[in-house]
N, C-alpha and C positions, 0 to 999 in steps of 0.2 A: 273729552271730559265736559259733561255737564256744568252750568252755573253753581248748582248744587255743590258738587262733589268740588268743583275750583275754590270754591270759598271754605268750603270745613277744610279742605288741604289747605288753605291759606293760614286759617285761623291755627292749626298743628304747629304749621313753621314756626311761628309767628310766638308761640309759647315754649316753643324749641328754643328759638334764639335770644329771647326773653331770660331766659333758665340758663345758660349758655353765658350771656355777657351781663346780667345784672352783678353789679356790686353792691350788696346789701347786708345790712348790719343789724340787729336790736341788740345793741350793747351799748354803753355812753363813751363817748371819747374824752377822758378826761382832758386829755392835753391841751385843746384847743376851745376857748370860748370865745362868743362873739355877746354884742348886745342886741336886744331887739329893739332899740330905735339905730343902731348899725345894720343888721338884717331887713332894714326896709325897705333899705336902697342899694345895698351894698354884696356881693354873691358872700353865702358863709365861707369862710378860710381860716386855714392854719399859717398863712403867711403875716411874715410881717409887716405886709404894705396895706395903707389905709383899702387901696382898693386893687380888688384884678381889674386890668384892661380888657381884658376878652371875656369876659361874662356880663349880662344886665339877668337883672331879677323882672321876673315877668309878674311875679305874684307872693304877697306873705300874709300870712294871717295864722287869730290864734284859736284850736282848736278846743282850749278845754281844761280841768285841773283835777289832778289824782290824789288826794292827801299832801297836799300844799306842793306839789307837782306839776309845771304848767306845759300847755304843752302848744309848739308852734309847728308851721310850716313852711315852707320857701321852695318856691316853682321855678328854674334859672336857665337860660340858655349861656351856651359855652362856644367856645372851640377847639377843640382837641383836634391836633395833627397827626394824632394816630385813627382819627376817626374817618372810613373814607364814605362817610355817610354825604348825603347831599346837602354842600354849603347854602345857606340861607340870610341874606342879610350880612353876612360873617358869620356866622353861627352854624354849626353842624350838630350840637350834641342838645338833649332838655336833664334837664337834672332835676330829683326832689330831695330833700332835707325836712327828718324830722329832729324837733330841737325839745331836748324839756330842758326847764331849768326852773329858778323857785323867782317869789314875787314879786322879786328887785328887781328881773328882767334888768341882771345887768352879768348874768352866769348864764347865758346861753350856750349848750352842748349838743352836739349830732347825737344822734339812739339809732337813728338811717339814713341812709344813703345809695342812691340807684341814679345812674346813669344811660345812655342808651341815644341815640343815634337818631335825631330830628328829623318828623317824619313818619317813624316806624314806630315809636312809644308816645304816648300822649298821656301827661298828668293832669288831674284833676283837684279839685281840693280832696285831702284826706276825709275820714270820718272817723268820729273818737265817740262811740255812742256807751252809754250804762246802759248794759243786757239784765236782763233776769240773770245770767251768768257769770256779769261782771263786766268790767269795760272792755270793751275789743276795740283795734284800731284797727283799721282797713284801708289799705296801701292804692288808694282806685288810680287805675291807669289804666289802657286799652290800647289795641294799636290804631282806634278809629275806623275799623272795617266793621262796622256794625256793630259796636260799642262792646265786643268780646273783652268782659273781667281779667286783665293779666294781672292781678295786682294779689298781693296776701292778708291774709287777717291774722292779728298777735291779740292772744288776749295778755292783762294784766294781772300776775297772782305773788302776792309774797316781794312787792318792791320790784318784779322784776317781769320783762316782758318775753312769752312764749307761742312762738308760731303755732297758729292752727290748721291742721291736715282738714281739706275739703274735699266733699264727695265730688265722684266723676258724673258732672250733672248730664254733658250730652251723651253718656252713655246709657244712663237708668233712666234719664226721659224720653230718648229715642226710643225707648223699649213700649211705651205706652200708646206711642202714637202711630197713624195709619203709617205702612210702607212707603208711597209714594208724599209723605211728608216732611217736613224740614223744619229747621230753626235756620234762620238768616242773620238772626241779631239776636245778643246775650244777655248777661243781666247780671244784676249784684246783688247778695244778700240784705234784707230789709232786713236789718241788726235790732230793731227795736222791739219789730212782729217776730224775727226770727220766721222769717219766708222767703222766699226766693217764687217768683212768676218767668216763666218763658215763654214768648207770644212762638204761639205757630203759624208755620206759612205752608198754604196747597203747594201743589206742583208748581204750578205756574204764576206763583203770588212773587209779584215784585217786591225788592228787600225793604221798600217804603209801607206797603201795605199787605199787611199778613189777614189772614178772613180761613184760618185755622183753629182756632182757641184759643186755647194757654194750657201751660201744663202748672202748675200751681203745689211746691209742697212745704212741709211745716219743717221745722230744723232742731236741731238742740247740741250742746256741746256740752262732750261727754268730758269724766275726769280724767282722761287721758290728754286731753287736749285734742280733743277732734268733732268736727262737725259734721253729725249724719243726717238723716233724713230718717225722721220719726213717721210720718205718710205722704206721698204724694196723688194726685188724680190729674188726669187729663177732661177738661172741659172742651166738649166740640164746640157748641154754641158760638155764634163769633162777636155774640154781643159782651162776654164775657172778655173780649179784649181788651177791654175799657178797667179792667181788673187792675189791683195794684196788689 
């Protein structure tokens, strides 16, 4: 098996077990709040104890506010004994939380949560962007093999948030491009242009440098909740790399 073919079969699994073990949610937990000068330092929980032992927060920050709405995030390592993923530090598991709550920022509530096995998932900061179509939030995670999108987009309608179904991008861009061409590394929706670019790679283009084009197309989300592809093109050119 080709480098090619090892990597899209890598990148398959890898959204396989993604799908498989995420635990995720957009609904509010009422039951349990934290504050956001607590969330700073502190992993979010439902326990009663000032702090978990086995967790440190790697990252928090705030993303944004939806009709007096606020909305935060928190990046965490854990340990989980059911986890026989590769211990690190102490830590085997990465977690993300997203948290709304209103301007006290003293009501903080989960809306998500996803878990997954240190190493294998890699979180990012979120993005909470105001579309022509309305706010979407976008879950960015990857498993770091060529920065392959595992992550989902919710839009916001009516107080409440609704997963959005995404087109199968490596399959309708493959379709445009030479045979003996590839994609090495992925990409995430420009929420603001509503685009999506994906650098092409020749035959033999190392995964650091692609000198194939891009494939480049325009998006829109329909009233059902989905986002299709209004047009796309394939640019050969390689100076068109340089393209955002």
């Amino acid at each position: 098996m080709n480098i090619k073919n090892t990597l899209f079969t890598v990148y398959l699994l890898l959204i396989i077990c993604q799908t498989i073990s995420a635990q995720n949610f957009i609904m509010p937990d009422s039951s349990c709040y934290n504050s956001v000068g607590y969330l700073k330092n502190k992993c979010y929980t439902c326990s009663s104890n000032d702090s978990l032992e086995d967790c440190k927060v790697e990252e928090f920050g705030y993303l944004g506010n939806i009709k007096n709405k606020y909305y935060y995030y928190q990046i965490s390592l854990s340990y989980d004994s059911a986890n026989t993923g590769i211990v690190d530090s102490g830590y085997n598991t990465t977690n993300l939380v997203i948290l709304e709550g209103d301007k006290s920022k003293s009501n903080v509530k989960s809306i998500y949560e996803h878990s997954d096995a240190r190493g294998v998932i890699y979180f990012l900061k979120p993005d909470l962007v105001n579309t022509e179509y309305g706010w979407i939030l976008h879950i960015n995670m990857s498993s770091g093999n060529g920065g392959w999108d595992l992550g989902n987009y919710f839009i916001y309608e009516r107080g409440k948030w609704y997963k959005l179904k995404t087109p199968a991008f490596l399959k309708v861009f493959g379709a445009l491009i030479p045979k003996d061409y590839w994609f090495c590394r992925g990409s995430s929706i420009d929420l603001k242009n509503m685009t999506i670019v994906f650098r092409v790679f020749k035959k033999d283009d190392a995964c650091c440098c692609p000198t194939g084009g891009i494939v480049k197309a325009k998006l829109k989300v329909t009233d059902n909740n989905e986002i299709i592809i209004l047009n796309n093109k394939y640019f050969p050119d390689t100076q068109n790399n340089t393209q955002n």
